[in-house]
C-alpha positions in Angstrom: 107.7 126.8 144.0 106.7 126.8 140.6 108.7 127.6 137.3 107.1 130.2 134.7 109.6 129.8 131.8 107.0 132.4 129.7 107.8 134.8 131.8 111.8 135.3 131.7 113.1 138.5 131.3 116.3 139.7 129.4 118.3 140.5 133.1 116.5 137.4 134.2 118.1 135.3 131.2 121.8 136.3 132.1 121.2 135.6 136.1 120.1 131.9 135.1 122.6 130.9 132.8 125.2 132.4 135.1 123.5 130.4 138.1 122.9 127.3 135.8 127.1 127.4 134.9 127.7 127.5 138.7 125.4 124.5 139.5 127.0 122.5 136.7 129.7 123.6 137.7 131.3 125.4 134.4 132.1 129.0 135.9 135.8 129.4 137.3 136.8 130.6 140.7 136.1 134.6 140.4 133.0 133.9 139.0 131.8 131.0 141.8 132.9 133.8 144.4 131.0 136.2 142.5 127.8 134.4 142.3 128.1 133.0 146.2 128.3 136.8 147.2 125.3 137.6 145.1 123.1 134.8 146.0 124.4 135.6 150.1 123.6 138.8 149.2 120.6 139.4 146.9 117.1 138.2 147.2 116.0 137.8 143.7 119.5 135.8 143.0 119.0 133.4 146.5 115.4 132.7 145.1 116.6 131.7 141.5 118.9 130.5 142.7 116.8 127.7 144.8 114.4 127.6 142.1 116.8 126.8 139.5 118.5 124.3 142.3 115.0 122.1 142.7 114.9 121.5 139.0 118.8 121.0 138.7 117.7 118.0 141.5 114.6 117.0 140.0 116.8 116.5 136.8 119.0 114.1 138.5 116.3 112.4 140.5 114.9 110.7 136.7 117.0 107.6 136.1 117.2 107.1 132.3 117.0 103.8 130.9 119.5 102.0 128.9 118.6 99.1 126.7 118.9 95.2 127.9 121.7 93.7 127.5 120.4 91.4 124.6 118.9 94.2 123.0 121.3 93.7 119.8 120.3 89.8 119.8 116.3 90.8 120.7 116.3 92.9 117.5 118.1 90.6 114.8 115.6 87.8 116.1 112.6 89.9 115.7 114.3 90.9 112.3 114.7 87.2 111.5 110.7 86.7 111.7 109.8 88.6 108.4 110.4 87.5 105.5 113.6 88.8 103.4 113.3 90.8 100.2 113.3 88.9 97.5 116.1 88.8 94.9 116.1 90.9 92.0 115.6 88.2 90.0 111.9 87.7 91.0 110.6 91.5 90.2 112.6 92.3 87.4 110.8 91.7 84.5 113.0 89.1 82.2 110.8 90.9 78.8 111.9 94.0 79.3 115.4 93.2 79.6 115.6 91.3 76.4 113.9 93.8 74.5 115.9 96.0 75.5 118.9 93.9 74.4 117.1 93.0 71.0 116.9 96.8 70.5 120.6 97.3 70.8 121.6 94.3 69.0 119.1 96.1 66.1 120.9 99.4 66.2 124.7 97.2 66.3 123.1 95.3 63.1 121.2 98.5 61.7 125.0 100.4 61.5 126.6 97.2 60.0 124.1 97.3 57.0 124.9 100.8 56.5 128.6 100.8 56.6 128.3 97.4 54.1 126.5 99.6 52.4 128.3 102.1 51.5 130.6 99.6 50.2 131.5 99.8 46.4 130.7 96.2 44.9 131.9 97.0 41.3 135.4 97.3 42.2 135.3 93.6 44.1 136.9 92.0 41.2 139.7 93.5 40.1 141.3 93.8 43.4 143.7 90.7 44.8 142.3 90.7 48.3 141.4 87.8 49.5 137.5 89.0 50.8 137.1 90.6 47.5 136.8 93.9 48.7 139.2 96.8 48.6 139.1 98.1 52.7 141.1 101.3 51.4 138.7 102.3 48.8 135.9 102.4 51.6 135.0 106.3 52.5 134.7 106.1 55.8 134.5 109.4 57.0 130.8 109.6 55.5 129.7 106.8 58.1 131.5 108.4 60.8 131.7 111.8 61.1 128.8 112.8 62.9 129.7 113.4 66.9 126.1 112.0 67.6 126.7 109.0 65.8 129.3 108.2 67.0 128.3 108.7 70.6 125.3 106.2 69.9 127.9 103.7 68.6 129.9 103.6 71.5 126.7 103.4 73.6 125.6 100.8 71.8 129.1 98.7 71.9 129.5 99.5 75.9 125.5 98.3 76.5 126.2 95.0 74.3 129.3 94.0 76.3 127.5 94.5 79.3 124.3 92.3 77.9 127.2 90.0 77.0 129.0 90.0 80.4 125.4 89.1 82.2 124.7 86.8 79.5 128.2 84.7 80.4 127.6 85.4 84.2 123.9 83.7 83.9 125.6 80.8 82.4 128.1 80.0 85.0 125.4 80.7 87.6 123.8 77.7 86.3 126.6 75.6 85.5 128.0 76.1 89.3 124.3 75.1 90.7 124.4 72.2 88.4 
């Protein structure tokens, strides 16, 4: 007997999935009862019913098959052929990353200039401080009232401590290897 799946109809949809529950074995007693007096019964349901039964067996008949049992170990050897990927280290390009240090060192260097810059010189004599300078005289809400500036400035200080942190780490790297 052959299966047409195409042609299903709407009634024919409710028969099979109440058929396909009873073969599984899903549908409770009043509805096993049910379905046993309608297959005993009808001819259309007895023939689904059989039809749906040979594929339900079919099914069964198809033994599925499960990996080895060094399947894990199989894999992480054929893994362990190829090479590894190489460390950051090796495609990373060192000029870039210094340049881009050198630029933020620049900008730390380019604000110091300004802020000594806006120092007043003239007054450097007559004061008793030991660096010459007055620090209370110095306006600094000129240098640092912008919200972008500052913003850059703390970019700038968080990026340098991190160039600094990598620049310590590199070091003990190579003082551990040596």
């Amino acid at each position: 007997m052959e299966t047409n799946f195409l042609n299903t109809q709407p009634a024919d949809e409710g028969m099979e999935v109440r058929l396909w529950e009873y073969i599984d074995g899903f549908s409770n007693e009043g509805e096993k009862s049910a379905i046993e007096k309608l297959i005993a019964e009808n001819a259309e349901w007895k023939a689904k019913y059989h039809e749906l039964l040979e594929i339900h067996e079919s099914l069964n008949l198809v033994e599925l098959e499960g990996p080895s049992m060094r399947f894990t170990k199989n894999v992480m050897e054929e893994i362990a052929k190829y090479q590894i990927a190489p460390a950051t280290k090796s495609y990373i390009n060192s000029k870039i990353v210094w340049g881009i240090g050198i630029f933020f060192i620049a900008m730390i260097v380019g604000f110091l200039v300004y802020g000594f810059a806006q120092i007043d010189w003239t007054v450097a004599g007559e004061t008793k401080n030991p660096l010459g300078v007055d620090l209370t005289k110095i306006d600094y809400s000129r240098m640092f009232n912008n919200t972008l500036m500052n913003g850059i400035m703390m970019l700038n200080v968080i990026l340098g401590l991190f160039l600094f942190d990598r620049y310590l780490s590199n070091k003990n790297k190579k003082l551990k290897e040596a």
